[in-house]
C-alpha positions in Angstrom: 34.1 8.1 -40.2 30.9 6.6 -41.5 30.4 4.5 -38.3 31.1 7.3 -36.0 28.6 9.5 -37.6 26.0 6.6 -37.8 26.5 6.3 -33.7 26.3 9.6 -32.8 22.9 9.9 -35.2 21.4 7.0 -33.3 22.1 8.4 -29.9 20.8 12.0 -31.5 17.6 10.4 -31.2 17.4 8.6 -27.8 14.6 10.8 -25.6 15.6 12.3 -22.6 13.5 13.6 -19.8 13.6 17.2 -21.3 12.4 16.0 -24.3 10.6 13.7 -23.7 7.2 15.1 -21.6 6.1 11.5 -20.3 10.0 10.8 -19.1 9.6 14.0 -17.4 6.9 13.0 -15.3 8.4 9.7 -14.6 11.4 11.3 -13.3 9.8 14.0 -11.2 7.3 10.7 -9.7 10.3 9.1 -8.6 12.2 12.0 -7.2 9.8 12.7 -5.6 8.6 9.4 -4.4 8.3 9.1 0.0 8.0 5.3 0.7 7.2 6.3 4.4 3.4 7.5 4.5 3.1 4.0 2.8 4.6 1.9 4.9 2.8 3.8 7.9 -0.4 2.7 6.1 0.8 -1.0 5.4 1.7 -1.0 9.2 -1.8 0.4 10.5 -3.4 -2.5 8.0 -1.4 -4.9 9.5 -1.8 -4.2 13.1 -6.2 -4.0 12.3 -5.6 -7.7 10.4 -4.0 -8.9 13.7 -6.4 -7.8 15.5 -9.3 -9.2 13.6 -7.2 -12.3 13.8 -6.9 -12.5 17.4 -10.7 -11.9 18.4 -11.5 -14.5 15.7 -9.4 -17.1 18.0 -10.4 -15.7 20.6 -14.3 -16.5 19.5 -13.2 -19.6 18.1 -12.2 -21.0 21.8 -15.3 -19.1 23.5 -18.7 -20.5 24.5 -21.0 -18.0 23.9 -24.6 -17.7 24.4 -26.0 -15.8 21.3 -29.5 -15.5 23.4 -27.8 -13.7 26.3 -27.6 -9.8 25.4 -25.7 -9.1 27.4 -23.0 -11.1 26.0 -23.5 -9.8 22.6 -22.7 -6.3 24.4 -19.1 -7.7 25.4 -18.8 -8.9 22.1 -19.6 -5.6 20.1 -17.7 -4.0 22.7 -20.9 -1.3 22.9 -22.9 -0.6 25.8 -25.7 -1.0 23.5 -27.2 -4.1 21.3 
């Protein structure tokens, strides 16, 4: 009898999420959590570090004339310097 009341004292006092304000929040953050606008960012960061990755190999195998403007042009991919 002693025990049973001593267990049901100490789960009397365990916070829930409608007590418990910051548990609330926590719960409502994860319900309503949508991985997917974060993965379509982590997929548009990827594809720009690719592409910075493959005109850097593509400079590194390049002879380029850093007098000539109108190679800088190509390179900025402007029509202006």
């Amino acid at each position: 009898s002693g025990c049973s009341s001593l267990v049901s004292l100490c789960f009397f006092f365990i916070p829930t999420a409608s007590t418990n304000p910051k548990a609330a929040l926590k719960s409502k953050i994860v319900a309503e959590f949508r991985p997917q606008s974060l993965i379509d960012e982590l997929l548009l960061y990827k594809r720009s570090e690719d592409q910075i990755e493959l005109k850097e190999k593509q400079l590194s195998t390049m002879r380029v004339d850093v007098c000539s403007t109108e190679t800088l042009k190509c390179l900025k991919g402007k029509d202006s310097v």
